[in-house]
DRENLOZA-23434 format. One record per residue: residue in one letter; x negated, y, z negated of N, C-alpha, C in turn; residue number from 1. Coordinates in steps of 0.2 Angstrom, whole numbers, plus 5000, padded with zeros to 4 digits. Layout:
BEGIN
 type n_east n_north n_up ca_east ca_north ca_up c_east c_north c_up seq
    A      X       Y    Z       X        Y     Z      X       Y    Z NUM
...
END
This chain:
BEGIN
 type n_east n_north n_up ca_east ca_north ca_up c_east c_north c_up seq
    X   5045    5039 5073    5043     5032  5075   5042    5028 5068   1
    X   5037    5031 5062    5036     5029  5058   5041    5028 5054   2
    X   5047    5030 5053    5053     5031  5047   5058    5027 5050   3
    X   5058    5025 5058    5059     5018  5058   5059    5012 5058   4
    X   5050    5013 5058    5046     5005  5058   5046    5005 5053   5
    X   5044    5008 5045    5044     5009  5039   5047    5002 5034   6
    X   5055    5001 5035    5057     4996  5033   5053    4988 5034   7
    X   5052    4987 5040    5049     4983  5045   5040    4981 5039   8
    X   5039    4988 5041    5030     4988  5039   5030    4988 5033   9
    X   5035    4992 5029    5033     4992  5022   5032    4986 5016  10
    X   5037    4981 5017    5035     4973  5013   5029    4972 5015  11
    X   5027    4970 5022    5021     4968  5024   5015    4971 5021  12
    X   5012    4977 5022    5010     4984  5018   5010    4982 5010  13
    X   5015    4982 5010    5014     4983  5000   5011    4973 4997  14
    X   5013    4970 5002    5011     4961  4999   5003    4962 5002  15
    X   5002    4964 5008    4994     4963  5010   4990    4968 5003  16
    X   4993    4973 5001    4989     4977  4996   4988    4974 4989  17
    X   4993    4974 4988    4995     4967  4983   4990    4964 4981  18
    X   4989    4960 4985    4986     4952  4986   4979    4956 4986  19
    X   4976    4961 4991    4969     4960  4992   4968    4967 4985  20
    X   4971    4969 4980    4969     4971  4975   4967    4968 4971  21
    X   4973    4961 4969    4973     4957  4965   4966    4953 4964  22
    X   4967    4952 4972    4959     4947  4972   4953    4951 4968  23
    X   4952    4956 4969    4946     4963  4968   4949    4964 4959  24
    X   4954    4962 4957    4953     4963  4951   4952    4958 4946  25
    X   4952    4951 4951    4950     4946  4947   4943    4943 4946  26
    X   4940    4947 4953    4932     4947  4951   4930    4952 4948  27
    X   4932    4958 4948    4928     4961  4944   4932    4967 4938  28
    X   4937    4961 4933    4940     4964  4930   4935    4964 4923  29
    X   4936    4970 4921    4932     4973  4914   4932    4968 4908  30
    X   4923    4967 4905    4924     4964  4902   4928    4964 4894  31
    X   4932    4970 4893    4937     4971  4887   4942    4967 4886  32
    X   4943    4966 4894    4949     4963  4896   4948    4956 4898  33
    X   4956    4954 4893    4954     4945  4895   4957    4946 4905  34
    X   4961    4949 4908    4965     4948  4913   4968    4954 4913  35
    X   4967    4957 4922    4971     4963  4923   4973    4962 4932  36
    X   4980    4963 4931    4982     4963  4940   4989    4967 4941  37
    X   4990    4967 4948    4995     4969  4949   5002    4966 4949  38
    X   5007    4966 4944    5010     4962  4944   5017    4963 4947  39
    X   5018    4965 4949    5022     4971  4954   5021    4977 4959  40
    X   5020    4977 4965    5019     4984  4971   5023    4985 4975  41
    X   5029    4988 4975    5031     4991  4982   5031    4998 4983  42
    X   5031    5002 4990    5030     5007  4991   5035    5011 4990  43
    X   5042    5008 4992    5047     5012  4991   5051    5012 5000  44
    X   5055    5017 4999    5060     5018  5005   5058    5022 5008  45
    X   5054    5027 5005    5051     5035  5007   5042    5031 5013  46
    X   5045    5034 5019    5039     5032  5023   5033    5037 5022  47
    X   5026    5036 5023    5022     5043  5023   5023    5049 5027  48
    X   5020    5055 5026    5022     5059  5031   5019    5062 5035  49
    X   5020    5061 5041    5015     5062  5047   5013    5069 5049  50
    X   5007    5073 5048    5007     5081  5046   5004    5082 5053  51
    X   5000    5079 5056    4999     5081  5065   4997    5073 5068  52
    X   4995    5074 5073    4995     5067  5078   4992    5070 5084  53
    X   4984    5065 5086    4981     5068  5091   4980    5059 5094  54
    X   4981    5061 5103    4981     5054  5105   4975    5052 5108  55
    X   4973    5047 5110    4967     5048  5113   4968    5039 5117  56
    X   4969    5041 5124    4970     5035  5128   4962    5031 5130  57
    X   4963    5025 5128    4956     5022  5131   4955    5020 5138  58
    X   4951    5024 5141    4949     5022  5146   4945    5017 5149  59
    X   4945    5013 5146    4940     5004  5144   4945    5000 5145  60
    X   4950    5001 5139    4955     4997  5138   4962    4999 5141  61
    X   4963    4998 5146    4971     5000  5150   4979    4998 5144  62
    X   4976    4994 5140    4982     4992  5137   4982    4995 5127  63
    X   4976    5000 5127    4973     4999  5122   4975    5010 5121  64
    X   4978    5010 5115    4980     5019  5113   4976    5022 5105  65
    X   4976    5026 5106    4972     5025  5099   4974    5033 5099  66
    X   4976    5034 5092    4980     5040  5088   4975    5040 5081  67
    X   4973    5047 5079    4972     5049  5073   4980    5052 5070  68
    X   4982    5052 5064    4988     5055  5059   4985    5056 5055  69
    X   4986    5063 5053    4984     5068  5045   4991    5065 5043  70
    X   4988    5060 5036    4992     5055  5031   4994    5061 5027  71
    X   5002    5060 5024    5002     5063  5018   5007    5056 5012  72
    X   5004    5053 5009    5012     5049  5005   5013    5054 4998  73
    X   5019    5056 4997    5020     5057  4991   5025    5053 4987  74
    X   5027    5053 4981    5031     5051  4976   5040    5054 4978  75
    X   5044    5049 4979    5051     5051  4982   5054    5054 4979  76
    X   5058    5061 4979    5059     5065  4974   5067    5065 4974  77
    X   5068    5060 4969    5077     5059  4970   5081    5066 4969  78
    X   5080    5071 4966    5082     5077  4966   5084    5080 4972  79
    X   5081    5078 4978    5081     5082  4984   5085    5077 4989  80
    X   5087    5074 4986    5092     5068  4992   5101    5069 4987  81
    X   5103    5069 4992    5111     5068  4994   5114    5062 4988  82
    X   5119    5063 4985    5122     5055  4982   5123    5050 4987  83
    X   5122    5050 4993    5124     5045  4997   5116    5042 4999  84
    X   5113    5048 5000    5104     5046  5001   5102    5041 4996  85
    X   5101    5042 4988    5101     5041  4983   5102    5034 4981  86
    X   5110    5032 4983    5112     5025  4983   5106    5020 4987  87
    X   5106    5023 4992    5103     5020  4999   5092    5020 4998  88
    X   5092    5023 4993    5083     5025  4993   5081    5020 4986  89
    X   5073    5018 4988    5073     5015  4985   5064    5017 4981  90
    X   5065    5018 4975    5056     5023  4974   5051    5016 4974  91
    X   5045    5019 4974    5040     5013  4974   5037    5013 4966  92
    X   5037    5005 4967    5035     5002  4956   5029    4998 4960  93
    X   5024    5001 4956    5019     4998  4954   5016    4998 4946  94
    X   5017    4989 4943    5015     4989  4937   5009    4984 4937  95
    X   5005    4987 4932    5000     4986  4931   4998    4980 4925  96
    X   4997    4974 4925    5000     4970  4921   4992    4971 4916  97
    X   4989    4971 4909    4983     4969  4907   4984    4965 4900  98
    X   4980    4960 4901    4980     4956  4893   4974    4958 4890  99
    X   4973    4958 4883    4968     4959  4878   4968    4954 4872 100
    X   4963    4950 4875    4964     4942  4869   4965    4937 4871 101
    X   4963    4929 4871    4966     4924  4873   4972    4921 4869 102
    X   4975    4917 4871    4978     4913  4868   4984    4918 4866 103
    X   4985    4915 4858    4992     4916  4855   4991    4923 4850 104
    X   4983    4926 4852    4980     4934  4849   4979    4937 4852 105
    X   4982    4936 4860    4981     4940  4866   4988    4944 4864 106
    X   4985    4952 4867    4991     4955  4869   4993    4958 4874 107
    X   4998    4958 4877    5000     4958  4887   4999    4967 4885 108
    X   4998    4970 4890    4999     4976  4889   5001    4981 4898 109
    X   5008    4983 4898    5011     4983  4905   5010    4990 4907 110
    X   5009    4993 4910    5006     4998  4914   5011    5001 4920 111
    X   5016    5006 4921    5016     5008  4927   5015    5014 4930 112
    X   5013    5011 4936    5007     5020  4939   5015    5021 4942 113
    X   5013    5030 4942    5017     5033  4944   5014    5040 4949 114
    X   5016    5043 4953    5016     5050  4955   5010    5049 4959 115
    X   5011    5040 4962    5004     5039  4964   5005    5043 4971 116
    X   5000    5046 4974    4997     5051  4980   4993    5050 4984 117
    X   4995    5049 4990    4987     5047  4995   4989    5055 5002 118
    X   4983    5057 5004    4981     5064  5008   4975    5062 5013 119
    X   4975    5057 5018    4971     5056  5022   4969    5057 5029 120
    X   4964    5056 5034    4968     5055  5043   4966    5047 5045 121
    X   4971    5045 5048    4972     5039  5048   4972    5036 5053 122
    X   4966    5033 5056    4966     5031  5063   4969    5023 5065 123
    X   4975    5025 5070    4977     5018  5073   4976    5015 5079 124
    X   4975    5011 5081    4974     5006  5087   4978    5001 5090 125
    X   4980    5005 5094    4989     4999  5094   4987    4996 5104 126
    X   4987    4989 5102    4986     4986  5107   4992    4982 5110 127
    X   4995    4987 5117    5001     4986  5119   5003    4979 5124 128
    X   5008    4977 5125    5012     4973  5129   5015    4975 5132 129
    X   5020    4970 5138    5023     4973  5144   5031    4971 5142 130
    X   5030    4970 5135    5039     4965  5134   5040    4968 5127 131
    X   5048    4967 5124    5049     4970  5116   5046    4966 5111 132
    X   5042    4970 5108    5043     4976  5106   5036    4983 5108 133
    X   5033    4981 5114    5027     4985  5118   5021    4984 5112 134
    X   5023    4983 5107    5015     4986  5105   5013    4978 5100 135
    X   5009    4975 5101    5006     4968  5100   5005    4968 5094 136
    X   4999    4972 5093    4995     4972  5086   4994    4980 5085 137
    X   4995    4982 5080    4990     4988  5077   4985    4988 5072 138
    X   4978    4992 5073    4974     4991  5068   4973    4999 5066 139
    X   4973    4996 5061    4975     5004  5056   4968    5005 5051 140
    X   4964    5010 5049    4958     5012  5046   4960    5019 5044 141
    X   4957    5020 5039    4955     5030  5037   4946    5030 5040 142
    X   4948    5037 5043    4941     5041  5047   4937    5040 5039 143
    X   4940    5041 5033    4934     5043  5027   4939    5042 5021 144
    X   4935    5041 5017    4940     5040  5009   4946    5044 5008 145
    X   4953    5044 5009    4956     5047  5006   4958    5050 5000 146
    X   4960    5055 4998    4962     5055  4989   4966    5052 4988 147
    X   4966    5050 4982    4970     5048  4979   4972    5051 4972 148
    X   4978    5049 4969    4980     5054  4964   4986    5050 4961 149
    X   4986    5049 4955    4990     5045  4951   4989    5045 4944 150
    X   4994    5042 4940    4996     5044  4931   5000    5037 4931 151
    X   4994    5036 4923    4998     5029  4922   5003    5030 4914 152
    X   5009    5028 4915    5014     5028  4909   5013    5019 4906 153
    X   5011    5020 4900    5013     5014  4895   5022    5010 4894 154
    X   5022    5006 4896    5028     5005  4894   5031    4999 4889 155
    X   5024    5000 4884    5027     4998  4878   5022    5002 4872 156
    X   5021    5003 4866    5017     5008  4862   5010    5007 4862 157
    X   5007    5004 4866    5002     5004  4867   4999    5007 4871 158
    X   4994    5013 4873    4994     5015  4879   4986    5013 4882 159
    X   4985    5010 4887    4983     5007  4889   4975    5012 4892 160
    X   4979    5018 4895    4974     5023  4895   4969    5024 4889 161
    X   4972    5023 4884    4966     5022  4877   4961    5019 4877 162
    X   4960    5014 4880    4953     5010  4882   4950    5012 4884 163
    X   4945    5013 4881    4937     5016  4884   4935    5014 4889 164
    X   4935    5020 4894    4932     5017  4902   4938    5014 4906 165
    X   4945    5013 4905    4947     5009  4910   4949    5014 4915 166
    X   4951    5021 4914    4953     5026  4918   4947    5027 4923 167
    X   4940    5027 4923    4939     5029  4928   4937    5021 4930 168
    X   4936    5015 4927    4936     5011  4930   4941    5009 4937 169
    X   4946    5009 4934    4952     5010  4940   4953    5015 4947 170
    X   4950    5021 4945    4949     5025  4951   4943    5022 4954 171
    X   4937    5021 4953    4931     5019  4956   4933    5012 4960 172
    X   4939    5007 4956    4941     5003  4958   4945    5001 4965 173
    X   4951    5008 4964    4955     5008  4972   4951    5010 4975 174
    X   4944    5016 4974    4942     5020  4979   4937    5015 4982 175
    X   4935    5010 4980    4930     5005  4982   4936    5001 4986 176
    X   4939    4997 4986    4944     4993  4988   4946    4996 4995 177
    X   4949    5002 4994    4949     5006  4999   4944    5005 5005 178
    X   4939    5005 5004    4930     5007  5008   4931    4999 5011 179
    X   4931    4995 5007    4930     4988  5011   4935    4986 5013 180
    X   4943    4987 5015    4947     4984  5016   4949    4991 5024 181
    X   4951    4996 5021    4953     5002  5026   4948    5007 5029 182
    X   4942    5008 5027    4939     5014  5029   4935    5012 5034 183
    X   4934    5016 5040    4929     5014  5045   4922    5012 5041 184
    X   4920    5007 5046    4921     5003  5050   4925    4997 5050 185
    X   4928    4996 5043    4932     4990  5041   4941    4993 5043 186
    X   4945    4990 5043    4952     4990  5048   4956    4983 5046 187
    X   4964    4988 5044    4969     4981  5043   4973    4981 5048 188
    X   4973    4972 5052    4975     4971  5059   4985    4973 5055 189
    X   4988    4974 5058    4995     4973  5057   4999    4969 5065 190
    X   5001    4962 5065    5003     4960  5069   5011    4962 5069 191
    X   5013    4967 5073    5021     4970  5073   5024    4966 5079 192
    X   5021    4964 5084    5026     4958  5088   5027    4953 5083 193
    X   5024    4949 5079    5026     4943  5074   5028    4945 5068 194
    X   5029    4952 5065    5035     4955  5061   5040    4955 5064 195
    X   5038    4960 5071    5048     4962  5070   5052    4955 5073 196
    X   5046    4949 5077    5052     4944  5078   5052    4938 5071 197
    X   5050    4941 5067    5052     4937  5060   5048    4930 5062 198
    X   5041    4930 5062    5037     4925  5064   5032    4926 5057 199
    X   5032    4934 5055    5026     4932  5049   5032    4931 5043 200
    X   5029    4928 5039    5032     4924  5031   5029    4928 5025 201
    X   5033    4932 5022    5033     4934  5014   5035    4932 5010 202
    X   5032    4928 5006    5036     4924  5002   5041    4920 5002 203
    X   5037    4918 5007    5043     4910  5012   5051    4915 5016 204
    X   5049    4920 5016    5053     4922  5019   5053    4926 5027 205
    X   5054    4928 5032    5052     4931  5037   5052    4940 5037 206
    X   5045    4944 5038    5045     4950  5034   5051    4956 5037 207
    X   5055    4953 5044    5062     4957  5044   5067    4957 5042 208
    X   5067    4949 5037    5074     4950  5033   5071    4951 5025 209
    X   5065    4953 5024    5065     4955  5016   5067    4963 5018 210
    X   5063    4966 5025    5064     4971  5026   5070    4974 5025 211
    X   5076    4972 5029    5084     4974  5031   5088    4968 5026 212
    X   5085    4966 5020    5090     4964  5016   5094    4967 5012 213
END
């Protein structure tokens, strides 16, 4: 089910991360730095991997399901796909954009993470309907911090990890972000009736034809 909602989910998914990391890093981006955000995030074509699945029917709520998933996402490993998979797959780029300096002594310095990793159990709330596509809304949270696990590559000669203090600032950064946006008790709604009929807008566009473009 996942690896076919996947194309559907994923634009929405990667622009709501986006946006509410962006926001987190313009309030609290380090004093070193003149300006640090994400200037780029997609996940890719590779869905995460569903390693078990326990159901739990509510019996409160008659239209109401509720699933834990042991999360696994890893890094799409083009080695292991077909030349025809290949053509068809797309990895996930997340660049890390930082300036150091104002004005015309400022220097951009570009960042992309790579090999990023997430290992968690991931509880969903999908509040169904009697018409397509059955399921309204789901709200999605982690039971507790997931790990995370990632390596940033410089992609110009300056490496950005040299900065004192940004590496663990960055980790304490997702893992907070994480806490207040996905970890119980906090929950991201995902409207999938006003996805998949191209009612929600990304980027002036409807998010099932960025999906299947």
């Amino acid at each position: 089910m996942l690896a076919k909602l996947w194309p559907v989910l994923e634009p929405f998914i990667s622009t709501t991360v986006q946006g509410v990391i962006n926001d987190q890093l313009e309030m609290y981006c380090p004093s070193f730095l003149d300006s640090l955000k994400l200037s780029e995030f997609t996940l890719g074509s590779n869905p995460p991997c569903v390693r078990s699945i326990s159901t739990h029917l509510n019996t409160l709520e008659e239209e109401v399901i509720s699933m834990e998933w042991g999360l696994l996402f890893h890094p799409l490993n083009f080695e292991d796909l077909s030349k025809k998979q290949r053509t068809l797959a797309t990895a996930s780029k997340i660049i890390l954009a930082a300036r150091m300096g104002k004005g015309s002594l400022g220097v951009d310095i570009p960042v992309q993470v790579t090999g990023c990793a997430l290992e968690g159990n991931l509880k969903i709330e999908l509040h169904t309907m009697h018409s397509l596509p059955f399921i309204r809304t789901a709200y999605i949270s982690f039971t507790q911090s997931p790990m995370i696990g990632f390596n940033l590559k410089p992609l110009n000669s300056m490496d950005l990890m040299d900065v004192p203090g940004l590496s663990s600032f960055l980790i304490d950064l997702i893992n907070s972000i994480l806490e207040s946006v996905l970890v119980e008790p906090n929950r991201l709604p995902i409207e999938l009736d006003s996805i998949i009929n191209g009612e929600t807008i990304l980027d002036g566009r409807p998010a099932t034809s960025m999906a299947f473009a």
